[in-house]
C-alpha positions as CSV (number, residue, x, y, z in Angstrom):
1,X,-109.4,37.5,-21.5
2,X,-106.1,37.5,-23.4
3,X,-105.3,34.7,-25.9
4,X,-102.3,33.0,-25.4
5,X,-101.7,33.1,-28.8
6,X,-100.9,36.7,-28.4
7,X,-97.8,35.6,-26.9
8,X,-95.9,35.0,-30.0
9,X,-97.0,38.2,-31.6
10,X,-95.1,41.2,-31.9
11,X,-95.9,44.6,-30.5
12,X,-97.0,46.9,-33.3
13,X,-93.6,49.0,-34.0
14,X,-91.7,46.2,-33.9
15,X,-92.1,45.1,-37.5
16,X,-91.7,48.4,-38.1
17,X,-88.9,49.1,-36.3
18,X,-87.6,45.8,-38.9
19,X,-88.5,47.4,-41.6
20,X,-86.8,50.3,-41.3
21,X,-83.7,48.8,-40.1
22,X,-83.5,46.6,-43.2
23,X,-84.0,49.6,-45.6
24,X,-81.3,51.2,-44.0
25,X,-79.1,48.5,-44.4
26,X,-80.2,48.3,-47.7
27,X,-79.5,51.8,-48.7
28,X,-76.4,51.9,-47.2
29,X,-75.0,48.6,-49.2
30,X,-76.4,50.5,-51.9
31,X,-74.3,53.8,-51.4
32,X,-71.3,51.8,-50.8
33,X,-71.1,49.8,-53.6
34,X,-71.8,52.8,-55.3
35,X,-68.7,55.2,-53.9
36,X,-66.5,51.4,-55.2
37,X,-65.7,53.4,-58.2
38,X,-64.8,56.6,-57.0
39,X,-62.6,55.1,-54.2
40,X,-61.3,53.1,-56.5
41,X,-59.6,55.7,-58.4
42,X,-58.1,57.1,-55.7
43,X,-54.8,56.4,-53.0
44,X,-57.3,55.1,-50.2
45,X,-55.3,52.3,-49.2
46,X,-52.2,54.1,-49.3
47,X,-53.9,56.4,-46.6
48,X,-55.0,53.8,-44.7
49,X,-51.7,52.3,-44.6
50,X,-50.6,55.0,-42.3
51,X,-53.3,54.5,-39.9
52,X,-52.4,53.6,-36.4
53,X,-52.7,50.1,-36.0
54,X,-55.0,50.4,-33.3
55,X,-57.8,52.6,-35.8
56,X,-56.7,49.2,-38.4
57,X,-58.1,46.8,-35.6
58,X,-61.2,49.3,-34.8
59,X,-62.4,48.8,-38.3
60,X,-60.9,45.1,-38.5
61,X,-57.6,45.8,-40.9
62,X,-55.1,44.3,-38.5
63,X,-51.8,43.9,-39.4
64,X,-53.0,44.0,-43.3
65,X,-50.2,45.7,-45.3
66,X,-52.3,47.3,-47.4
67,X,-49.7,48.1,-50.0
68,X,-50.3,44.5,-51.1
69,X,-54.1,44.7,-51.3
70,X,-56.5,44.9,-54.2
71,X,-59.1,47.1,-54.0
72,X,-61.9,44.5,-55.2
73,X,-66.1,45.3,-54.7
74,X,-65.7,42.6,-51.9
75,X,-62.5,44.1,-49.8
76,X,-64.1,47.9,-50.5
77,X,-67.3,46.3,-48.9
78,X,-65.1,44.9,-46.0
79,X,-63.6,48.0,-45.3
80,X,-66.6,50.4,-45.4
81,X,-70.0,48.3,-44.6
82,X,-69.0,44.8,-43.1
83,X,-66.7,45.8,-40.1
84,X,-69.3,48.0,-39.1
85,X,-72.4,45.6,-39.4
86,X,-72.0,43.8,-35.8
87,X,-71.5,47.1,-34.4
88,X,-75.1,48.4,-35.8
89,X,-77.4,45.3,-35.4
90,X,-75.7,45.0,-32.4
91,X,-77.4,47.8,-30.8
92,X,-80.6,46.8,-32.7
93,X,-80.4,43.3,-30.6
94,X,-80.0,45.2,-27.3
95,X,-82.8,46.6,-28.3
96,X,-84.6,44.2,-29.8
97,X,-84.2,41.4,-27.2
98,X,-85.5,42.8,-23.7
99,X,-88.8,42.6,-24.6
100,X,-89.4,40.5,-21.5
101,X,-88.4,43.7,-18.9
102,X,-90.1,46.3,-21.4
103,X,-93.3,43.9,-20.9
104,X,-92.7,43.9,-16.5
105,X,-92.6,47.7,-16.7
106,X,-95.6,47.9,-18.7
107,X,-97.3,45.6,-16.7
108,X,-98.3,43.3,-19.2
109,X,-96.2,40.6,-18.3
110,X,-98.4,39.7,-15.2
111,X,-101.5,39.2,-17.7
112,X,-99.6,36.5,-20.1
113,X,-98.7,34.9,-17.1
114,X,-102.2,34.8,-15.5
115,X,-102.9,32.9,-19.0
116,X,-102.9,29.2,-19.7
117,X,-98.8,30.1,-20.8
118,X,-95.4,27.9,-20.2
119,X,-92.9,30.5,-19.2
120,X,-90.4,28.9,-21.6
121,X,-92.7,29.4,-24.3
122,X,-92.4,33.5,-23.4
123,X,-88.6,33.3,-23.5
124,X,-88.6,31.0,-26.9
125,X,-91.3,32.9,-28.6
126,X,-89.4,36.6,-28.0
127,X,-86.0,35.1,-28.8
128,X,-87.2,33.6,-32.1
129,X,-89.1,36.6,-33.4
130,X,-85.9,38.3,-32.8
131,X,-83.7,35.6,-34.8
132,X,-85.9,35.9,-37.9
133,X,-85.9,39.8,-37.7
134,X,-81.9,39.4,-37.6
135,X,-82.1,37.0,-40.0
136,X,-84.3,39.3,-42.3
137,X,-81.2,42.3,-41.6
138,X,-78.8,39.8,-42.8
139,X,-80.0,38.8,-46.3
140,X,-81.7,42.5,-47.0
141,X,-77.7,43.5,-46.4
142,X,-76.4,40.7,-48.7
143,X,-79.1,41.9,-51.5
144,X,-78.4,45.3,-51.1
145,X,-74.3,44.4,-51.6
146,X,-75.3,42.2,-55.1
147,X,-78.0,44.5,-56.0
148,X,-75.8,47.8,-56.0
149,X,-72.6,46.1,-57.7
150,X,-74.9,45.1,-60.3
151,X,-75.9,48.4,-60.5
152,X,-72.5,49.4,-61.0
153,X,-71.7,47.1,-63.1
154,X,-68.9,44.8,-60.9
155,X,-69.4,41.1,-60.3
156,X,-68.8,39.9,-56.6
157,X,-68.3,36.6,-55.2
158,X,-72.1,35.9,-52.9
159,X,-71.0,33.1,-51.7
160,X,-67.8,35.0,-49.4
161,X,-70.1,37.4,-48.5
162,X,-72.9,35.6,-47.3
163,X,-69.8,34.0,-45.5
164,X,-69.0,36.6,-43.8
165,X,-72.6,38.0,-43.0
166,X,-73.7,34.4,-41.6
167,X,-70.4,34.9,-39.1
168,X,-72.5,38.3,-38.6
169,X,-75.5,37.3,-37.9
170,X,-74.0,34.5,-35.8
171,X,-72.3,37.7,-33.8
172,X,-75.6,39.2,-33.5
173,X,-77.7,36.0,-32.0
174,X,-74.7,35.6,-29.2
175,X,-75.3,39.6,-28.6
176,X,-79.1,39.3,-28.6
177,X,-79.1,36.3,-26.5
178,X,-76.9,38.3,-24.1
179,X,-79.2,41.0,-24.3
180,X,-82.2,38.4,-23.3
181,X,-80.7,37.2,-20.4
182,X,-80.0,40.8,-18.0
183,X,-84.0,41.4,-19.4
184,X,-85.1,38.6,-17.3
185,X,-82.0,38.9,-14.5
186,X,-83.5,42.3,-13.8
187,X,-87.0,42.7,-15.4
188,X,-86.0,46.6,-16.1
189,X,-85.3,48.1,-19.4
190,X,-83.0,50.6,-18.5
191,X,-80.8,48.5,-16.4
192,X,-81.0,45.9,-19.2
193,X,-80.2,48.3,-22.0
194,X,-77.3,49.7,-19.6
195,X,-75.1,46.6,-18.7
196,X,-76.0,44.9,-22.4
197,X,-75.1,48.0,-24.1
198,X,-71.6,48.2,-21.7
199,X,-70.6,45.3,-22.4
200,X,-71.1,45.4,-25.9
201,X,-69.2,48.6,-26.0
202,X,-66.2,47.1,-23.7
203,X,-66.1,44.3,-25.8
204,X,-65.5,46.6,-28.8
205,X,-63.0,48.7,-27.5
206,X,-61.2,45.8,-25.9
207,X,-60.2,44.8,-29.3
208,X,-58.8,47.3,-30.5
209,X,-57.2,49.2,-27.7
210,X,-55.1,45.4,-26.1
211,X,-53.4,45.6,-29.7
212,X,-50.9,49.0,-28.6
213,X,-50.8,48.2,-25.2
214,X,-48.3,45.3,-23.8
215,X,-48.2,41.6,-24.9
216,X,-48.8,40.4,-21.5
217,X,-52.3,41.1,-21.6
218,X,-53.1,40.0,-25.4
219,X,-54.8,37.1,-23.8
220,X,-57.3,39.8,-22.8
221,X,-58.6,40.4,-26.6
222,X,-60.1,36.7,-26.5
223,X,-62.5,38.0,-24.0
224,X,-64.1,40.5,-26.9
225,X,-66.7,39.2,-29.4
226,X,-64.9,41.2,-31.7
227,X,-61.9,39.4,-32.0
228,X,-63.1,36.3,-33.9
229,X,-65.3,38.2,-36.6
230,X,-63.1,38.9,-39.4
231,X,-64.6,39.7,-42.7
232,X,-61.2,40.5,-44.4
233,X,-59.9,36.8,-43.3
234,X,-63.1,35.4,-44.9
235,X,-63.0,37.2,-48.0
236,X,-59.4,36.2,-48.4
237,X,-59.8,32.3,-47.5
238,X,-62.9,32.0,-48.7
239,X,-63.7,30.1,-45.6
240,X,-65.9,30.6,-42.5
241,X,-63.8,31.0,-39.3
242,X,-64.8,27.5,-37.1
243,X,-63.4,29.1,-33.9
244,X,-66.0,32.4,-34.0
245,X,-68.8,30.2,-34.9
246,X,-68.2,27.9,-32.0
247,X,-67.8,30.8,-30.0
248,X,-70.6,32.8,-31.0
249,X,-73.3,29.3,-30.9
250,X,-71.5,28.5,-27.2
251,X,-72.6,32.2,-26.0
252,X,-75.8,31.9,-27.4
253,X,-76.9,28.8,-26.2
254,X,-75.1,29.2,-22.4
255,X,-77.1,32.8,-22.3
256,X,-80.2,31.3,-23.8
257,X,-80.3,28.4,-21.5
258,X,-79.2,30.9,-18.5
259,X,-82.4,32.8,-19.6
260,X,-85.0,30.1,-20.0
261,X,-84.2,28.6,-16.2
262,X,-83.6,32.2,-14.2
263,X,-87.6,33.2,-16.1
264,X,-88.6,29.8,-15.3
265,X,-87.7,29.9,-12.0
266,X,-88.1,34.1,-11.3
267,X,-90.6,35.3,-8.8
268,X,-92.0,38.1,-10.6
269,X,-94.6,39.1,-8.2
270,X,-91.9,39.7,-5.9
271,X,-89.9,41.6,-8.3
């Protein structure tokens, strides 16, 4: 008989999976605090003044002149780590979050549910082993940012960027919880991974491809995660931005519910 304690562990390469994730986000702080120095010393943000605005709103530079700019550990971190860290955990969330329809194809599912098991509990316990494994991403990038400007001998603010990587990882939950909800709309991995990993993607290149096109359809870009995380806007008010964390808590808790009541009420011998 399976103990319904087994519930709320996680299958064996998922730590793992963790684990290397974090290491990799840990070098790569490391290698970009590092390259600070060497950038420094060069005409970077005279190139990427002459960038297309649309590549500046890829990477999150819009509309910054950046012939006004200081080229400071924290704004080099912005440009070259931050801007892309919703982009990368954000596939590690798809990923990370339809453990429910990777567990129907396996057939496992049926034999927690055979146990003595609340469905809620299923969907809480998966959603919150995913939260602290985000949550481990998100401070192992924050060390490796302080570690490797130490290293280099620079002092940064930790306070603006934990800012900005708690606006992240907000971003990330609101993704994840996404994620969660197609795994138990459609109990299938693929199809889960497909219209979570589409969406994801549209909502990126939303953002950045609205800004060239007319301004009739600006109203567009508010439909994009994307648009409310803005590192270089933290970094420079040294605030957190209220609207993307209401935005990225409403998501997450709409999906979330969404997900608990659709499992709770899903007939999975059926499906």
């Amino acid at each position: 008989m399976i103990e319904p304690e087994t519930v709320f562990k996680q299958p064996e390469d998922e730590p793992l999976g963790s684990i290397t994730w974090s290491g990799t986000l840990l070098l790569y702080a490391l290698l970009t605090m590092y390259l600070y120095p060497t950038m420094k010393s060069m005409d970077i943000l005279g190139y990427m003044n002459e960038l297309p605005e649309a590549m500046k709103a890829a990477f999150g530079w819009e509309g910054t002149d950046f012939a006004i700019v200081t080229m400071t550990p924290e704004s080099f971190a912005a440009m070259e780590f931050l801007v892309l860290w919703p982009v990368m955990i954000g596939i590690y969330a798809i990923f990370s979050s339809i453990g429910i329809a990777r567990e129907t194809e396996q057939g496992t599912l049926d034999l927690l549910l055979a146990q003595p098991i609340k469905r809620y509990k299923i969907v809480i316990s998966k959603f919150s082993v995913f939260i602290a494994a985000a949550f481990l991403l998100t401070v192992t990038s924050l060390l490796g940012l302080v570690i490797g400007a130490t290293l280099i001998e620079e002092s940064v603010n930790i306070l603006n960027l934990a800012r900005v990587l708690f606006e992240a990882f907000l971003f990330v939950i609101a993704v994840g919880s996404f994620a969660l909800l197609c795994s138990v709309i459609f109990l299938e991995p693929r199809k889960s991974l497909l219209i979570s990993g589409v969406v994801l993607a549209a909502s990126y290149i939303i953002n950045f491809v609205v800004p060239v096109m007319s301004d009739s359809i600006s109203w567009v870009r508010n439909l994009s995660l994307f648009y409310f995380y803005s590192p270089n806007e933290v970094l420079n008010t040294a605030a957190i931005n209220g609207t993307a964390v209401i935005i990225y808590l409403s998501v997450t808790v709409i999906c979330f519910a969404a997900a608990l009541i659709i499992f709770q009420r899903r007939d999975l011998i059926a499906a």
